[in-house]
PQR file of N, CA, C, O and H, with PARSE charges and radii, in Angstrom:
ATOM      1  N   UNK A   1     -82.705  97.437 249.414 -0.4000 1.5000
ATOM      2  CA  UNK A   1     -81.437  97.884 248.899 -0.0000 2.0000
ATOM      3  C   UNK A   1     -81.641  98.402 247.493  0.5500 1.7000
ATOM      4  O   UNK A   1     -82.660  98.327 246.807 -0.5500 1.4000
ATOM      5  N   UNK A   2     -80.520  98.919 247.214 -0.4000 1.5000
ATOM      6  CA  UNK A   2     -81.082  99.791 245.585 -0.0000 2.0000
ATOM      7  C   UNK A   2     -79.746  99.615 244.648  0.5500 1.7000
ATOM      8  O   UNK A   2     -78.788  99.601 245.421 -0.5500 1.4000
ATOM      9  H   UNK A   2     -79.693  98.980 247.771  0.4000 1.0000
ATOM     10  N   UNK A   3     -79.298  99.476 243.289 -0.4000 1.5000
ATOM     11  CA  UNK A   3     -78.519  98.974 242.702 -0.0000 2.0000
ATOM     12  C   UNK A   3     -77.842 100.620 242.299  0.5500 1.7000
ATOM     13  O   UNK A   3     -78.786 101.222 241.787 -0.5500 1.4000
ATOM     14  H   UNK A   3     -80.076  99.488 242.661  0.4000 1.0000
ATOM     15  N   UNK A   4     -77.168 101.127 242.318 -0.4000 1.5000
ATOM     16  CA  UNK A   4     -76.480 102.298 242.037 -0.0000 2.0000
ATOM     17  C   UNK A   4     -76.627 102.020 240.018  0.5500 1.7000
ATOM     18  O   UNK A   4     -76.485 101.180 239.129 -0.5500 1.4000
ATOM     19  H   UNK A   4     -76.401 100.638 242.734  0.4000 1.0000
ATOM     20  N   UNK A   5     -77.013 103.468 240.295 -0.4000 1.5000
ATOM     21  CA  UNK A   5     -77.551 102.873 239.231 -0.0000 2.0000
ATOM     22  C   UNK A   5     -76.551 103.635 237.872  0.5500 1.7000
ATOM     23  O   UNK A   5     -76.546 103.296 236.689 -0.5500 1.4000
ATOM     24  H   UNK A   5     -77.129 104.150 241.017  0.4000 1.0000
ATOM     25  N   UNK A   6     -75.926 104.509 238.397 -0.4000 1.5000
ATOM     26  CA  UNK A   6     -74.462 105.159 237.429 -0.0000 2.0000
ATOM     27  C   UNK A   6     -73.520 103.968 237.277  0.5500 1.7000
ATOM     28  O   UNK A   6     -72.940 103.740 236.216 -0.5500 1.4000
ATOM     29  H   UNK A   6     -75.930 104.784 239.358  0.4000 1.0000
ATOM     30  N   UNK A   7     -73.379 103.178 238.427 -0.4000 1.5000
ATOM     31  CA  UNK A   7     -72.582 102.222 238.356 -0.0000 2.0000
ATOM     32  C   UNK A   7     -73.120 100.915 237.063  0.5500 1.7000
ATOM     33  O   UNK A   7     -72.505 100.488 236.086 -0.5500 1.4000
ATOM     34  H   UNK A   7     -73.851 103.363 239.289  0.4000 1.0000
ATOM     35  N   UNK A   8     -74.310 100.621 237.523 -0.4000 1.5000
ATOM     36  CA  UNK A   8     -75.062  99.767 236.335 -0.0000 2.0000
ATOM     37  C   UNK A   8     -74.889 100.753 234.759  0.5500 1.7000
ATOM     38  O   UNK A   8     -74.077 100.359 233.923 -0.5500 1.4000
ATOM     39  H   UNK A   8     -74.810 100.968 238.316  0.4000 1.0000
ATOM     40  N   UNK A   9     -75.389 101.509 234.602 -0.4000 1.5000
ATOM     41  CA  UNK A   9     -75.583 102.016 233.486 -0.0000 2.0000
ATOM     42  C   UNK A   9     -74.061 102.238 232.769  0.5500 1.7000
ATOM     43  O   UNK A   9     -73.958 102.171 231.544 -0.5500 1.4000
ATOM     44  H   UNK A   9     -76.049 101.830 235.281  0.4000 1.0000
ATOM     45  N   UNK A  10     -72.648 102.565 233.815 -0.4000 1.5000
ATOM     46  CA  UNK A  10     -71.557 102.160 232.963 -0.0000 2.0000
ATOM     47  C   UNK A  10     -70.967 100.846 232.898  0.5500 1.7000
ATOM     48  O   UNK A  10     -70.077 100.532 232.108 -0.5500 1.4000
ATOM     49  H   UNK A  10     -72.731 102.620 234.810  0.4000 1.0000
ATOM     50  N   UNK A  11     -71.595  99.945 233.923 -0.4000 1.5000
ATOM     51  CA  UNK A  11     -71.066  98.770 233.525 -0.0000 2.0000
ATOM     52  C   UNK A  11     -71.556  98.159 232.273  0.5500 1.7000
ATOM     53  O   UNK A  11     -70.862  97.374 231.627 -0.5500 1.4000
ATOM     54  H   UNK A  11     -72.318 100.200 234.565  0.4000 1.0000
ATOM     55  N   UNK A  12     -72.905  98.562 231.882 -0.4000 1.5000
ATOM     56  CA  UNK A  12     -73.849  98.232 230.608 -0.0000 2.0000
ATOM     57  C   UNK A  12     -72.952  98.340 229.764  0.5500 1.7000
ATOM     58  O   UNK A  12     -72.422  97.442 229.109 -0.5500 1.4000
ATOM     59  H   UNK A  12     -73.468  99.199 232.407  0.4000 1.0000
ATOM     60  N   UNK A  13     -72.691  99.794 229.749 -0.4000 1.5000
ATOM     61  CA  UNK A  13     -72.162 100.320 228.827 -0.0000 2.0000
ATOM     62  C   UNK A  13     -70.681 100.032 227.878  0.5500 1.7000
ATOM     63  O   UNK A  13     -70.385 100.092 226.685 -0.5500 1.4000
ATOM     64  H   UNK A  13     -73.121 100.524 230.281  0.4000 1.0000
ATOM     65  N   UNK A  14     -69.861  99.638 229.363 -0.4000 1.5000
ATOM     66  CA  UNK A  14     -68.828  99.384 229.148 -0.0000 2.0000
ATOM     67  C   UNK A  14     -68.367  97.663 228.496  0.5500 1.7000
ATOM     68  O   UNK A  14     -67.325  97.141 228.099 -0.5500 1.4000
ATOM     69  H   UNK A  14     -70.101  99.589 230.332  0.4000 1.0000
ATOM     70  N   UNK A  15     -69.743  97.244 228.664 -0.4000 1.5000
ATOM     71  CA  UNK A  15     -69.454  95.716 228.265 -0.0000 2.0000
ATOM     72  C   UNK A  15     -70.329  95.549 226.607  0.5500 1.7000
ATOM     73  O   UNK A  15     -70.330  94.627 225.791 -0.5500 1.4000
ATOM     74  H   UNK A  15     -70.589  97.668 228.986  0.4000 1.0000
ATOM     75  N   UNK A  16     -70.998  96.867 226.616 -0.4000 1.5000
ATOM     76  CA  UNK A  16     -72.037  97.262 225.391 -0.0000 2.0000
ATOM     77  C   UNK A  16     -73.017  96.031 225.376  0.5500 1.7000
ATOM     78  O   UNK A  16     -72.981  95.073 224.603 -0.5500 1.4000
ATOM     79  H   UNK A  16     -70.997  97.616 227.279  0.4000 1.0000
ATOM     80  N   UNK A  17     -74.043  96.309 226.571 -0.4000 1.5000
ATOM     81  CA  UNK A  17     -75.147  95.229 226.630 -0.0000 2.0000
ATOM     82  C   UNK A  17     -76.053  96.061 226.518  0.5500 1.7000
ATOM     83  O   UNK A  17     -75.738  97.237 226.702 -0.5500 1.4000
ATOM     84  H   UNK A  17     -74.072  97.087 227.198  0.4000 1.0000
ATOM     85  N   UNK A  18     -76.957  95.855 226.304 -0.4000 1.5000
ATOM     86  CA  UNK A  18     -78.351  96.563 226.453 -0.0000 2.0000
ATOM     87  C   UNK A  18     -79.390  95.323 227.192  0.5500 1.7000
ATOM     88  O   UNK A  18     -79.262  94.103 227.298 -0.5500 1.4000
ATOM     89  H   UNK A  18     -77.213  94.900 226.155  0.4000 1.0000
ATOM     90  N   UNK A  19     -80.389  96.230 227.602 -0.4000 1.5000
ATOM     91  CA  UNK A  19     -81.292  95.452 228.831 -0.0000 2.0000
ATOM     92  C   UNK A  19     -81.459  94.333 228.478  0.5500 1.7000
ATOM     93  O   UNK A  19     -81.418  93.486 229.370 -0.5500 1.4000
ATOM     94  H   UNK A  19     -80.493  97.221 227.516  0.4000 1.0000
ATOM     95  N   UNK A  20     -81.668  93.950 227.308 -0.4000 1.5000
ATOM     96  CA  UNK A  20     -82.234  92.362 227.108 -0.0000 2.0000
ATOM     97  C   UNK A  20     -80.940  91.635 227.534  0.5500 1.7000
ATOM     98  O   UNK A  20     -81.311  90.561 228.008 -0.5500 1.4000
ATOM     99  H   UNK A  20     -81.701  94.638 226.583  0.4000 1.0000
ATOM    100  N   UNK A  21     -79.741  91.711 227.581 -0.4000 1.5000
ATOM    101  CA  UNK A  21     -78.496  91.341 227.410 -0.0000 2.0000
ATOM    102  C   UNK A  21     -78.329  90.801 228.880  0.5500 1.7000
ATOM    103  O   UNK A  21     -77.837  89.704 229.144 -0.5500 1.4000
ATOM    104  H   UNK A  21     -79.439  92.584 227.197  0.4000 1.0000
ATOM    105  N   UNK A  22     -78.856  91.812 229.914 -0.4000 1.5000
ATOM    106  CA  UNK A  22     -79.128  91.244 231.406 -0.0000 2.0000
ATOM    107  C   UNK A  22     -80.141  90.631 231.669  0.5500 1.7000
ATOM    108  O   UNK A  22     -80.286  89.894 232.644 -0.5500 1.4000
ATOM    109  H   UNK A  22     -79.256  92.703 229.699  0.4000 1.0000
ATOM    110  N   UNK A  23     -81.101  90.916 230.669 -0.4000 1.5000
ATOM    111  CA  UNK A  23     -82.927  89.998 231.171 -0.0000 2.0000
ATOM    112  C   UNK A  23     -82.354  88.898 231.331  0.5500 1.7000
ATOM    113  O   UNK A  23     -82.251  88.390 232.448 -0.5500 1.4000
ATOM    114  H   UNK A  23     -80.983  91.515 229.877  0.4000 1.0000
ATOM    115  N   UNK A  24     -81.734  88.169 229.893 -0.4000 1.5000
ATOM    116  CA  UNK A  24     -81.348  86.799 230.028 -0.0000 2.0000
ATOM    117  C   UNK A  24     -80.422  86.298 230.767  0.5500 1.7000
ATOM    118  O   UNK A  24     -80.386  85.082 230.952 -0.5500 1.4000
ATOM    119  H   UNK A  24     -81.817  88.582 228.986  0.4000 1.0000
ATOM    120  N   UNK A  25     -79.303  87.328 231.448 -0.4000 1.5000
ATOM    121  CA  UNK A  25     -78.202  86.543 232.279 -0.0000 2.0000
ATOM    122  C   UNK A  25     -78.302  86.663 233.376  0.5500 1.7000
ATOM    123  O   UNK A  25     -77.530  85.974 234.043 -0.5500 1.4000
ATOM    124  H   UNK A  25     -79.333  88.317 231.298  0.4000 1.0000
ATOM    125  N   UNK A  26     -79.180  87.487 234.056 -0.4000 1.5000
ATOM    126  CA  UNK A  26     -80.088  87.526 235.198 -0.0000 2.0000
ATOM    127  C   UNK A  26     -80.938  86.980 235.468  0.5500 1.7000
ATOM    128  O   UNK A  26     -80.874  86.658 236.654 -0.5500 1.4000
ATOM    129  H   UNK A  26     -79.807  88.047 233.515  0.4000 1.0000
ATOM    130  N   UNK A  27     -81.946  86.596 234.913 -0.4000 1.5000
ATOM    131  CA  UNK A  27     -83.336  85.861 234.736 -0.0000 2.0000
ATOM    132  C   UNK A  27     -84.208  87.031 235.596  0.5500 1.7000
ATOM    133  O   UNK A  27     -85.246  86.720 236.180 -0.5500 1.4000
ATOM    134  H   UNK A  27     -81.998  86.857 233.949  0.4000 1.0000
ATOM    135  N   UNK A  28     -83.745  88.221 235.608 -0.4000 1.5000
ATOM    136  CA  UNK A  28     -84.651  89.394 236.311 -0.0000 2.0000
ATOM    137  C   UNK A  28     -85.508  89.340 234.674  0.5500 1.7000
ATOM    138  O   UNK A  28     -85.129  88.840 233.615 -0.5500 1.4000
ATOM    139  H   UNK A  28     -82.902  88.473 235.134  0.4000 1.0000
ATOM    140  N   UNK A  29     -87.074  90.244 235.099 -0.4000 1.5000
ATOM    141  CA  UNK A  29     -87.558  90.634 234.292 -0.0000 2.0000
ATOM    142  C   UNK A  29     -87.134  91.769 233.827  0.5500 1.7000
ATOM    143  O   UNK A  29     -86.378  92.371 234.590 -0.5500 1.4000
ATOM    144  H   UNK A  29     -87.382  90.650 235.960  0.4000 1.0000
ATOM    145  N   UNK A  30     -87.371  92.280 232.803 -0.4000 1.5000
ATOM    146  CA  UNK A  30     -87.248  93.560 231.711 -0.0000 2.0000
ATOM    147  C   UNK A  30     -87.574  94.442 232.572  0.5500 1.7000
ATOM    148  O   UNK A  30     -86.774  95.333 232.856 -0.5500 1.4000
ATOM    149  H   UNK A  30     -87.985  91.791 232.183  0.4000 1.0000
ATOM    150  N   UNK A  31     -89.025  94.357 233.256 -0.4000 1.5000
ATOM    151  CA  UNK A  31     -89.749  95.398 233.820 -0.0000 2.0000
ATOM    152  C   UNK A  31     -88.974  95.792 235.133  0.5500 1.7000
ATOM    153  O   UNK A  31     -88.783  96.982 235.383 -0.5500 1.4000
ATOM    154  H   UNK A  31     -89.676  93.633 233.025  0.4000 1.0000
ATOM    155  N   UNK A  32     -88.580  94.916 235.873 -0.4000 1.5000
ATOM    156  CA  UNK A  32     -87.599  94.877 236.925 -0.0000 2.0000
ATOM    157  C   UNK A  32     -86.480  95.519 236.987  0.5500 1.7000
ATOM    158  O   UNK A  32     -86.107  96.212 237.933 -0.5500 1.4000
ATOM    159  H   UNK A  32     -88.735  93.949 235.670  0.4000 1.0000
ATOM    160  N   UNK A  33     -85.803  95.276 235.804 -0.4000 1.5000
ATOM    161  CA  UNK A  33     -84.329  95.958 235.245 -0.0000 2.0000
ATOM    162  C   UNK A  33     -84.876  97.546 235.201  0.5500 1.7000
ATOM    163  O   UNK A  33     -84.206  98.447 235.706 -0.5500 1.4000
ATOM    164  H   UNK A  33     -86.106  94.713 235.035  0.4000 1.0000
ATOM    165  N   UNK A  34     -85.845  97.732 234.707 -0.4000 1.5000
ATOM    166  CA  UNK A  34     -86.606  98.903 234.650 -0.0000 2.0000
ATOM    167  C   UNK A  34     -86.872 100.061 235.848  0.5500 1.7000
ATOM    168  O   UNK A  34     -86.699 101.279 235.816 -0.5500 1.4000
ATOM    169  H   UNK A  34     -86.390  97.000 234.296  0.4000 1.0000
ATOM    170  N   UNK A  35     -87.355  99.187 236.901 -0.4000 1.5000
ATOM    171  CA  UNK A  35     -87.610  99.519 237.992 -0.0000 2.0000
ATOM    172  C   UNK A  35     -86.086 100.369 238.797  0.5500 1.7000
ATOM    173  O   UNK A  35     -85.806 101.452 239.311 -0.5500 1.4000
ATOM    174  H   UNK A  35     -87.494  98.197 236.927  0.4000 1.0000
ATOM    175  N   UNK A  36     -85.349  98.889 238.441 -0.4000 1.5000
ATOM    176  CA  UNK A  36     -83.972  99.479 239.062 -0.0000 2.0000
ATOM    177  C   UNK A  36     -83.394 100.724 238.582  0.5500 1.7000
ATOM    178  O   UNK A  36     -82.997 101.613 239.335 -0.5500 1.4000
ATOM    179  H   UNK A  36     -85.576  98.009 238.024  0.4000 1.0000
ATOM    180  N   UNK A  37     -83.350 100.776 237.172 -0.4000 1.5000
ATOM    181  CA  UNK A  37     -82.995 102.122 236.557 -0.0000 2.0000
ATOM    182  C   UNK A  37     -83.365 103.466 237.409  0.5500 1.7000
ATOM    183  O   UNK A  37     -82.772 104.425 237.903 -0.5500 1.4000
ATOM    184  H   UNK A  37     -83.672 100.054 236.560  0.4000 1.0000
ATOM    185  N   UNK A  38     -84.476 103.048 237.306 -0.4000 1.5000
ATOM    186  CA  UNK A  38     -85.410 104.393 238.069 -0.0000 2.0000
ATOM    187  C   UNK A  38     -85.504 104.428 239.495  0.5500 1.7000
ATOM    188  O   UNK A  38     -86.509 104.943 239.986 -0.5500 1.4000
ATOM    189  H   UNK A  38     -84.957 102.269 236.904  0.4000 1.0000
ATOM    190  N   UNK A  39     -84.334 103.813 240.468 -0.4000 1.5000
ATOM    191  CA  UNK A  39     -84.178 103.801 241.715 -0.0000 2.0000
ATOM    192  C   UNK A  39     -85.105 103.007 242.425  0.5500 1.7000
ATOM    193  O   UNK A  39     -84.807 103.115 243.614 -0.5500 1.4000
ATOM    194  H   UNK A  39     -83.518 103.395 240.069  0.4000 1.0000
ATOM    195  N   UNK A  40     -85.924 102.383 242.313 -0.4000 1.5000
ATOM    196  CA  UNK A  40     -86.628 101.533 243.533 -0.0000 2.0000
ATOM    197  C   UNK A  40     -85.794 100.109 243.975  0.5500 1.7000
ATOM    198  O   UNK A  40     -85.037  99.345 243.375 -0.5500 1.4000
ATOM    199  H   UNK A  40     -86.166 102.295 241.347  0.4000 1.0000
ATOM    200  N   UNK A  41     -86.285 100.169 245.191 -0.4000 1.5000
ATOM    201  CA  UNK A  41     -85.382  99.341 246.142 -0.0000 2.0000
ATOM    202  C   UNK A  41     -86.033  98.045 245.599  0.5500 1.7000
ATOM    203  O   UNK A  41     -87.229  98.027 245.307 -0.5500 1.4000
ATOM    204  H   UNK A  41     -86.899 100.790 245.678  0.4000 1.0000
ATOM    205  N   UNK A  42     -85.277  97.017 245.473 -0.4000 1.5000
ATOM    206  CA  UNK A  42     -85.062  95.805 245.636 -0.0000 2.0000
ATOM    207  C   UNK A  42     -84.163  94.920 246.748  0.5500 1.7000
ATOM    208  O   UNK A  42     -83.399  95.153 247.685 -0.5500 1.4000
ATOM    209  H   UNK A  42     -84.306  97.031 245.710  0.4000 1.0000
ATOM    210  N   UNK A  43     -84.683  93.868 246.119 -0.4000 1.5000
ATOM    211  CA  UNK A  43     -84.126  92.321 247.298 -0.0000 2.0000
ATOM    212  C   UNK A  43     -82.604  92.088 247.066  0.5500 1.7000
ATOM    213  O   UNK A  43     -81.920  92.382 246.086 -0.5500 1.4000
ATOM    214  H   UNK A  43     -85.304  93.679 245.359  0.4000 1.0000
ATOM    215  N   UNK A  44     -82.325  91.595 248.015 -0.4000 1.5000
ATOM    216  CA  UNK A  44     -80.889  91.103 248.537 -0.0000 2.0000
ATOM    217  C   UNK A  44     -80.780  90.349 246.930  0.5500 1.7000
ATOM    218  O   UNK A  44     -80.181  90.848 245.977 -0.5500 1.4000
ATOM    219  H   UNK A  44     -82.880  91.356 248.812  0.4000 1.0000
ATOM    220  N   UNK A  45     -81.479  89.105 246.924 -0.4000 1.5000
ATOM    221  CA  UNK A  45     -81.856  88.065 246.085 -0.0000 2.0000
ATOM    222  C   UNK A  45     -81.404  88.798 244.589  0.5500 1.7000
ATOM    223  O   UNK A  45     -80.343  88.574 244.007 -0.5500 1.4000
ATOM    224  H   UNK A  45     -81.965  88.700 247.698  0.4000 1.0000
ATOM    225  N   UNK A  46     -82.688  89.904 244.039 -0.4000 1.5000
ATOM    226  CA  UNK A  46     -82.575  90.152 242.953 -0.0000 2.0000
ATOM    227  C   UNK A  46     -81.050  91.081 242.949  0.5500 1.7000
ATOM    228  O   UNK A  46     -80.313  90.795 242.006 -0.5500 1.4000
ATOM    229  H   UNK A  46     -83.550  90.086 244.512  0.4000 1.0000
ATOM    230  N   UNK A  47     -80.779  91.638 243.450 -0.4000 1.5000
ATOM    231  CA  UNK A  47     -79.066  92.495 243.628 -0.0000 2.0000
ATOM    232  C   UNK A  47     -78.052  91.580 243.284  0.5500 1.7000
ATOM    233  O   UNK A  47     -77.218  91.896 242.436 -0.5500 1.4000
ATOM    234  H   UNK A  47     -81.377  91.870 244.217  0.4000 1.0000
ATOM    235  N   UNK A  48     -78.022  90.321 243.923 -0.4000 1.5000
ATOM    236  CA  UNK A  48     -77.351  89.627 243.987 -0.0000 2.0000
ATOM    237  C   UNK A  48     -77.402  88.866 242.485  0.5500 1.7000
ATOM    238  O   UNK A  48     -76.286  88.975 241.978 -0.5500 1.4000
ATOM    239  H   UNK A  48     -78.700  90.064 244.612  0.4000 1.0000
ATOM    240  N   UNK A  49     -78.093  88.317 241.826 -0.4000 1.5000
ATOM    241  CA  UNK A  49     -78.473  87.687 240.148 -0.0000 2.0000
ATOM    242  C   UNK A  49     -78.186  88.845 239.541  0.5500 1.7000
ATOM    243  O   UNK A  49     -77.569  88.423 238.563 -0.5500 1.4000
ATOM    244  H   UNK A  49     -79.000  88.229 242.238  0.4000 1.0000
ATOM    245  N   UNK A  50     -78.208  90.384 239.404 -0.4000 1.5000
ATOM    246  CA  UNK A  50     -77.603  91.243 238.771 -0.0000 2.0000
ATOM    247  C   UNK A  50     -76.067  91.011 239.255  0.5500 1.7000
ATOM    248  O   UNK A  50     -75.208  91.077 238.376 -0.5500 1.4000
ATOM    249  H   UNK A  50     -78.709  90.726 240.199  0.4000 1.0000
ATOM    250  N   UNK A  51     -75.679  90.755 240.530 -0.4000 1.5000
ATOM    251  CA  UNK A  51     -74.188  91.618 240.039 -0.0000 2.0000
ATOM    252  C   UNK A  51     -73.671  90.128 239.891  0.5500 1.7000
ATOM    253  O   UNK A  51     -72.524  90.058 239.449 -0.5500 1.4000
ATOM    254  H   UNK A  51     -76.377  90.701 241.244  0.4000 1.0000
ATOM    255  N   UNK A  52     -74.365  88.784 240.207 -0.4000 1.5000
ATOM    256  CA  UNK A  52     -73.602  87.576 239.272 -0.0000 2.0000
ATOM    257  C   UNK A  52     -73.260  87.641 237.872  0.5500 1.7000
ATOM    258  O   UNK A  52     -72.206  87.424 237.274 -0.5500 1.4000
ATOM    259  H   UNK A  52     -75.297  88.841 240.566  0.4000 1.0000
ATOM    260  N   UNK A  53     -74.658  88.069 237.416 -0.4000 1.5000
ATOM    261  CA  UNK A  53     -74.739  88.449 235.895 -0.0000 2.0000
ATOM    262  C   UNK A  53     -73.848  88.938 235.159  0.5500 1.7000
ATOM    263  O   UNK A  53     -73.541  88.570 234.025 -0.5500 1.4000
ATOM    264  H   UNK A  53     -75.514  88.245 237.902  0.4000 1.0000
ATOM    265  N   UNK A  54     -73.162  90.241 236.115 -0.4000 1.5000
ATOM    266  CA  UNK A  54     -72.323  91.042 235.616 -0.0000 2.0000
ATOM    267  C   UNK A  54     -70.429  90.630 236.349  0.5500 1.7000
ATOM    268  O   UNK A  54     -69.312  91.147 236.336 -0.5500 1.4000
ATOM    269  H   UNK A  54     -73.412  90.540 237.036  0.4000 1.0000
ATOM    270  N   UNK A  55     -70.997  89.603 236.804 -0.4000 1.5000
ATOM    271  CA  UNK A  55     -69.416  88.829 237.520 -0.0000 2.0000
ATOM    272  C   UNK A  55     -68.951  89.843 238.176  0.5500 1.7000
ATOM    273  O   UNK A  55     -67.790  90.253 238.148 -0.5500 1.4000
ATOM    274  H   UNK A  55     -71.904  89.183 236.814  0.4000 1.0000
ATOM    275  N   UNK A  56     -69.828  90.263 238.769 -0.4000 1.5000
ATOM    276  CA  UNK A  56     -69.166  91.288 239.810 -0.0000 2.0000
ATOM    277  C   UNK A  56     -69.361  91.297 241.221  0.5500 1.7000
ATOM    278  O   UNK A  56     -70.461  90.857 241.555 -0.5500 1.4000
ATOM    279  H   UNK A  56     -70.770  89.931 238.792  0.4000 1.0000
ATOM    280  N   UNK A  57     -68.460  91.747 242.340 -0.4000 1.5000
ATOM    281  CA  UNK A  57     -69.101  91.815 244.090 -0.0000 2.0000
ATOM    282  C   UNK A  57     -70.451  92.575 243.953  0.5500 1.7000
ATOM    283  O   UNK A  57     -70.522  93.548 243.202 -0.5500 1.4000
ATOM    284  H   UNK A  57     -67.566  92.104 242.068  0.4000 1.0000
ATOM    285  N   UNK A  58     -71.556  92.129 244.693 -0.4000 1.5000
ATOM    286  CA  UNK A  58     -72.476  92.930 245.030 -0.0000 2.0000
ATOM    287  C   UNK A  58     -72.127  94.608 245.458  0.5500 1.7000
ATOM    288  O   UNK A  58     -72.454  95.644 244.879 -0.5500 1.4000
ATOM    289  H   UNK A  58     -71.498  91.338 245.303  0.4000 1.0000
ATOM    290  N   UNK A  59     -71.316  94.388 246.732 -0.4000 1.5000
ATOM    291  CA  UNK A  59     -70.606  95.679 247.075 -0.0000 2.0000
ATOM    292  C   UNK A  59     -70.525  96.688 246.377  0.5500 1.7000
ATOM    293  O   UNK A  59     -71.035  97.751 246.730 -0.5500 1.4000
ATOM    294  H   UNK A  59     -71.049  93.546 247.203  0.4000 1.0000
ATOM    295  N   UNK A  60     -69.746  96.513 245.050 -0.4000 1.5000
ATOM    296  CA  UNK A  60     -69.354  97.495 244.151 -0.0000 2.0000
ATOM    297  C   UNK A  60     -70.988  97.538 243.150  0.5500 1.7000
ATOM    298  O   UNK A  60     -71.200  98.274 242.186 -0.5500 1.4000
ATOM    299  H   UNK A  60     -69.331  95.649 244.763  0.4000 1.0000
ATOM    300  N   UNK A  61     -71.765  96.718 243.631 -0.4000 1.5000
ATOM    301  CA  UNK A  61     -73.364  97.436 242.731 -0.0000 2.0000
ATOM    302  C   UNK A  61     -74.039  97.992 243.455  0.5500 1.7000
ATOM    303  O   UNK A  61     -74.712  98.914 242.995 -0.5500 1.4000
ATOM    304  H   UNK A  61     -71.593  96.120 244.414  0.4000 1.0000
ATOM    305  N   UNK A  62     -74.133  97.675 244.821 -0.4000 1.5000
ATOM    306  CA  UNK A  62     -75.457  98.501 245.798 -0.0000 2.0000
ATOM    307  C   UNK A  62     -74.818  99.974 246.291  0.5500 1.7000
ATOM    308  O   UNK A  62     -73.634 100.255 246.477 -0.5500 1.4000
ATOM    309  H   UNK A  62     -73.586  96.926 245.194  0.4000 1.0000
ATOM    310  N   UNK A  63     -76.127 100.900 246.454 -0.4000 1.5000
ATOM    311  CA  UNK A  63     -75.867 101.917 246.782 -0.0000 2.0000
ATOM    312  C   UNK A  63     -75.339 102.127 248.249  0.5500 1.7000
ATOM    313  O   UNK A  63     -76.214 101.721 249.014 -0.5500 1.4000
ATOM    314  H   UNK A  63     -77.089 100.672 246.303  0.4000 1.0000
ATOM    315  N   UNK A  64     -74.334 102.566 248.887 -0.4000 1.5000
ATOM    316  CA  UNK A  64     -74.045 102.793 250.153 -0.0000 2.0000
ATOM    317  C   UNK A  64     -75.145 103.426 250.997  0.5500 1.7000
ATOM    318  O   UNK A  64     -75.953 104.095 250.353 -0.5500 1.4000
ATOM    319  H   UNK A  64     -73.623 102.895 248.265  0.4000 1.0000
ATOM    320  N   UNK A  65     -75.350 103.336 252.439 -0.4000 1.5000
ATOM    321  CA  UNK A  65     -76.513 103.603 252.963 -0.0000 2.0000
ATOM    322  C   UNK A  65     -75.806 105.264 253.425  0.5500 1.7000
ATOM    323  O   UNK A  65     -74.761 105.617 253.973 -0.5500 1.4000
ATOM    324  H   UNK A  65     -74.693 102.792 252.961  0.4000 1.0000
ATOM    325  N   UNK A  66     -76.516 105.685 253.096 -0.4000 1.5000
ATOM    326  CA  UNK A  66     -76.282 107.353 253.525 -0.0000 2.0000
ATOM    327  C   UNK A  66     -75.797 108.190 252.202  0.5500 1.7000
ATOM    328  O   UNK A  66     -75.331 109.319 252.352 -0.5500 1.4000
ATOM    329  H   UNK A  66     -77.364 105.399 252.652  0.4000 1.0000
ATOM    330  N   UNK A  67     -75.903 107.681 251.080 -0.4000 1.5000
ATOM    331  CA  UNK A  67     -74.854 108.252 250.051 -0.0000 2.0000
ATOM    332  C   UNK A  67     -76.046 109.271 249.112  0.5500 1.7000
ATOM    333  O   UNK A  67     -75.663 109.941 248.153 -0.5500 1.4000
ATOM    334  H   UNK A  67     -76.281 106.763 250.959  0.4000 1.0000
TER
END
């Protein structure tokens, strides 16, 4: 699965976090957060500790399949 990543980058934005701000409330790595930026698919698992992080449904973070 893959974290939409317009959606991440304004939720960042909109809460004015920068990456370290999720390293720690995620317990994802830096490099990871990284990864996602740049579209590679990740785990149910790690999707899921991002959009806790961000107190949000998963739903509204993963990319729809066909989109």
């Amino acid at each position: 699965m893959r974290i939409n990543r317009v959606t991440l980058a304004a939720e960042l934005a909109r809460r004015e976090w920068r990456d370290k701000k999720l390293v720690e409330l995620s317990g994802i790595s830096r490099a990871t957060i990284s990864a996602i930026k740049g579209g590679k698919t990740i785990s149910p698992s790690t999707a899921q500790k991002i959009a806790n992080a961000l107190n949000m449904p998963i739903e509204q973070l993963i990319e729809k399949e066909n989109a």
